[in-house]
Each structure stands twice: as structure tokens, then as C-alpha cells.
N, C-alpha and C positions, 0 to 999 in steps of 0.2 A: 185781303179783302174777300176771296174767296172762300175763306174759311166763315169768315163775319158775314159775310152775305152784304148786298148792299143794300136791304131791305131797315139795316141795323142801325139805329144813329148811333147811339151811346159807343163811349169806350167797352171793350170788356173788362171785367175785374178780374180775370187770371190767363195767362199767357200759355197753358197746355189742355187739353180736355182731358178731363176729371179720369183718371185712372180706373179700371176695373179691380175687383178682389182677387182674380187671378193672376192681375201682373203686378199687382200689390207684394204678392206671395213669390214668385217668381224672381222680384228682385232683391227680396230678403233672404229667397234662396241662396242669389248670387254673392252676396254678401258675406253672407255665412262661410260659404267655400272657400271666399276669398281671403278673409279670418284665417281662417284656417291653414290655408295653403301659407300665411303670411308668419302667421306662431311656428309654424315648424320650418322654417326658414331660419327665422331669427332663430331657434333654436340650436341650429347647427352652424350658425354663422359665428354667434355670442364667442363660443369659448377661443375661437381665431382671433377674432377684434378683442377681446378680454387679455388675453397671455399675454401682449405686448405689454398691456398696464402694469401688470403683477410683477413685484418685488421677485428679483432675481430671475425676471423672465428673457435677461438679455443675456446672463452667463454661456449657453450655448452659443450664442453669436459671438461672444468675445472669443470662446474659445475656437472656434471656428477658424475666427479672425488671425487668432495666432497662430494655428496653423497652417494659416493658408500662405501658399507660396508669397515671398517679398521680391518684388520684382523693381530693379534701382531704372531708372530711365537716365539717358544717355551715359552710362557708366559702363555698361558691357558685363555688369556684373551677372552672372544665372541667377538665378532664382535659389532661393535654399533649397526648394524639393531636390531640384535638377541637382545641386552639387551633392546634396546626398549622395545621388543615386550613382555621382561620377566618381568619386570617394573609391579608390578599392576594397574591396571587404578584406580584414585580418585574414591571414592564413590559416585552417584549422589544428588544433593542436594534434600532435602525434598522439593517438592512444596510447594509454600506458602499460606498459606490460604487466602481464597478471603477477602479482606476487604471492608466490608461494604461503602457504599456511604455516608457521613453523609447531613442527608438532612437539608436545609435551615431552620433556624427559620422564622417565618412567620416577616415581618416588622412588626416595632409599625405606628400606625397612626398616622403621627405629628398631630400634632391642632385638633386631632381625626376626622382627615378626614381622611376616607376608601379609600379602591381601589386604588390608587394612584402609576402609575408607578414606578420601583424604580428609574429609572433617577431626579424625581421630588421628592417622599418620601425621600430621601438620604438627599436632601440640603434643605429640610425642618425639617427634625430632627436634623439636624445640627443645626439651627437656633431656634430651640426650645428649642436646650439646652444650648446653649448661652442666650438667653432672659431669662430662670429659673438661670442660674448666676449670670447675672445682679441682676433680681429680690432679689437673696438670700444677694445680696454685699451691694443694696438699702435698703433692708429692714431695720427697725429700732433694736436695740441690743437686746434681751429678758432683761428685769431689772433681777437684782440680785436676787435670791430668790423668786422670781416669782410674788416683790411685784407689786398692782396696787392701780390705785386712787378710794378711794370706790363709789364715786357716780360723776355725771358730772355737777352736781350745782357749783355757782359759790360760795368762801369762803368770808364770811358777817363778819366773826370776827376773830381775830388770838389769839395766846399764851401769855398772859402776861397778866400785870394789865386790867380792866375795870372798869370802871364806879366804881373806888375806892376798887373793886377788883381783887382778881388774879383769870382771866379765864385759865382752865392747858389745853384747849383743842382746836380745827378748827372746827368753823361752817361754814358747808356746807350747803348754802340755798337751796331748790328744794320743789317740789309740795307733796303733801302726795300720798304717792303709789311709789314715785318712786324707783327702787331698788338700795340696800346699799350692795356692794360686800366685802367679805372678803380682809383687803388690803393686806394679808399671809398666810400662810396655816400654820394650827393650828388644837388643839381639842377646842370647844367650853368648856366652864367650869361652865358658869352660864348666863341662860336664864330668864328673869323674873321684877318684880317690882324693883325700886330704889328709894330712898328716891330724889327730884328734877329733876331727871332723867323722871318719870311716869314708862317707861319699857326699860332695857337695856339688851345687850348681851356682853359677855367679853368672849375672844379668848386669849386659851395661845398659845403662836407662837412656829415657832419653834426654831427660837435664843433667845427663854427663854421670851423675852420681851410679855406684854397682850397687845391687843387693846381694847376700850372700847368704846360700841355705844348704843349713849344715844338718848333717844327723838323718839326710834320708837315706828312705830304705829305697826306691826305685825314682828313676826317672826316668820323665816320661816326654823332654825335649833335649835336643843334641844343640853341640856344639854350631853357629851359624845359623838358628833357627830364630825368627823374629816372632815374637811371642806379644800379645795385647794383655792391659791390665785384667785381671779376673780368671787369667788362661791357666789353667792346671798345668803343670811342669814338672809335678812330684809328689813323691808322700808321703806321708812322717815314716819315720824310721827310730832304730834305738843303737845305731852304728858308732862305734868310734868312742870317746871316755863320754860317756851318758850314762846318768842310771836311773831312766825308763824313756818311754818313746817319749819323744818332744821334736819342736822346730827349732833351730837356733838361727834366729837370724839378725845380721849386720849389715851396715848402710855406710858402705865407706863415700869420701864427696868426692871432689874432681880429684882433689890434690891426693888422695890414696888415705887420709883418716878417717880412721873408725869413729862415728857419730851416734849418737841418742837416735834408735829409731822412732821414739814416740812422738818426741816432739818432731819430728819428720815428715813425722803420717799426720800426725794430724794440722800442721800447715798444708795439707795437701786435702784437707778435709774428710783425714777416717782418725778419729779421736779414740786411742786405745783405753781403754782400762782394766784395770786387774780383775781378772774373772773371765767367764765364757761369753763370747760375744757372736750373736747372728747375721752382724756385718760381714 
């Protein structure tokens, strides 16, 4: 009433007095601010209240979840962190001792050529030991018993009858001096004079059978001397009924007869034949 005066009958038509243009202004200032201060609010609020909503925005919580200590109520049970923690840790391993480097053997020298890179040494020893293969697959058999051919003249007469009668032995014709090899390995048994002979040597072998060399001029193993196949023992000579140097020799067997030497020798793998031989 003291606003209306009581001078006033009527009602008023508006319940504030009429605003000025500066509080007009002044309140749309405040407004304004208030705008304002309200957008950048929600602006930093948004992406908080937003993440919950968004597809996969709970995975951190679950995992959280599952990590996070289990604790059983009235069980007595710890917690899993705790039993972790009460768990002994493994012992740690022993280090290992350092192991040695093992160093390179040095290359062989194929062809005994030195120095040689091993790019180039490599497929030359290769090939060196392929050709000693070959070699050993080419080579000829060892004969049996280590026998050999005693001398490499050529054979002038063979086993059987002559001149009305029976020769028991193989003349080997050769120069005087040449050397007469053991055709087995044997003890020598008798060095010395022979009635026809002039001077002979007789070897008992070692399958029991002797050999017997007639008509040398020197010898060159004694009596008790144990002598290997190939072992020089003497040397042609032209001693005793000869008429010119030669070997005569006979291959008596266990029992004391005189045998074929050819066929002897060569069961034994040295194959004679007539003529000179480099066996």
C-alpha cells in the first residue's frame, strides 16, 4: 500500500516498476556469464558422464575387478594378493659356467698345398678323398698270404718230364745278381752247398709247405732267420749242372713231395706265365 499510495483506487496492472535500460543490460550481462560459465562446465563434465555409456567403457573396471584381491568371509581364507605374496619365491638358478669356445682344427692341405682359403681347401679335400677311393677300389687284391713271384725273368722250363727226365721245379732265366725274393714268409732252415744245385736256400713257410732255391750265386739270409713275402734272400746264380744263370725253384708240401709250383702260386694269387713278368 505504500508503494500504491492510498491516494490509488484501482488495482495496478504490473506487480514490479518498470525496469531502467541499464539494469536491462546488466541482467543480460549476467546471463551471459552465466551461459557461459554453464557451457564450459558441461564441457568438461560430458566426457565423465559419457564413458560410462560407451561400448567397452566398463573393460577397465572388469579388469580391475579381476584383479582385485578375493577376500572369502568367514573362511579364513587370505586374499589371493596376500598368498601371492606368502608363496616363497623359486630359488635362483645357479649361473652357468662359461663354456669354452672350441677352436677350429687347422685344415689338412689337400695335394699338400698350404694356405689355401677354406672356400677352395674344402672341395679340394673333397676330391682328394674321392681319388684315394678310387685309388684303393683300382688297386690290384693283396695275394693271399702275402705270396709273390720271386724274380721277374722270364720261365725257360716248367714241371714235369725233360729231356727224359722229371724236372720237379720252374726255371726262371735272369742275369747273375739279380735278386731272388722270398715267394712267403717263412723261417729259413738251410743255407748252403747242394749236391746239383752248387748252393741252395730252403724256406719253411708258413702253411707248413718249403720252397727251394737252387742255382744261387750269393745269399743274402742265414740259417734261423725269419724272412717276409717279397724279402730278398738271394740272387740268381749259374752254380752247380746249369747252363746259364737261372732260379730253379720247388715247392715241396707238408708230406716232403715235390709239387707244380704254378699252380701253387697262383692259388695264392700271383698267376705265372711264360715269359718276363713285373710281378
Amino acid at each position: 500500500m505504500s508503494l500504491i499510495g492510498d491516494d490509488i483506487a484501482g488495482r495496478p496492472t504490473r506487480h514490479r516498476v518498470e525496469s531502467t535500460a541499464a539494469d536491462r543490460v546488466k541482467v543480460a550481462a549476467g546471463v551471459a556469464v552465466a551461459a557461459g560459465a554453464l557451457i564450459g562446465t558441461v564441457s568438461q563434465i560430458a566426457p565423465a558422464v559419457a564413458s560410462p555409456l560407451l561400448p567397452g567403457s566398463h573393460d577397465g573396471d572388469e579388469a580391475a575387478a579381476a584383479n582385485a584381491p578375493m577376500t572369502f568371509r568367514g573362511t579364513g581364507i587370505l586374499p589371493v594378493a596376500q598368498t601371492k605374496a606368502i608363496t616363497p619365491a623359486p630359488e635362483a638358478a645357479a649361473p652357468e659356467a662359461p663354456v669354452a669356445t672350441p677352436v677350429a682344427a687347422p685344415a689338412a692341405a689337400p695335394f699338400g698345398l698350404q694356405n689355401l682359403p677354406p672356400e677352395i681347401a674344402g672341395p679340394l679335400a673333397q676330391a682328394e678323398q674321392i681319388l684315394k677311393g678310387v685309388q684303393q677300389q683300382a688297386a690290384p687284391a693283396p695275394a693271399p698270404m702275402g705270396a709273390v713271384r720271386p724274380v721277374g725273368g722270364e720261365i725257360s722250363s716248367g714241371f714235369g718230364s725233360r729231356w727224359g727226365e722229371m724236372h720237379y721245379g720252374l726255371d726262371f732265366a735272369d742275369q747273375i745278381g739279380a735278386p731272388i725274393h722270398s715267394v712267403s714268409s717263412g723261417t729259413v732252415i738251410e743255407a748252403g752247398p747242394a749236391s746239383g744245385f752248387g748252393l741252395w736256400m730252403r724256406v719253411q713257410q708258413d702253411d707248413g709247405t718249403i720252397a727251394v732255391y737252387g742255382h744261387v750265386n750269393e745269399m743274402l739270409a742265414h740259417v734261423g732267420q725269419r724272412v717276409n713275402a717279397g724279402d730278398v734272400i738271394a740272387t740268381v746264380g749259374n752254380r752247380g749242372n746249369s747252363t746259364g744263370p737261372h732260379l730253379h725253384l720247388e715247392i715241396w708240401d707238408k708230406d716232403g713231395t715235390k709239387i707244380d709250383p704254378m699252380p701253387y702260386l697262383a692259388a695264392k694269387g700271383v698267376p705265372l706265365q711264360w715269359g718276363p713278368s713285373a710281378h
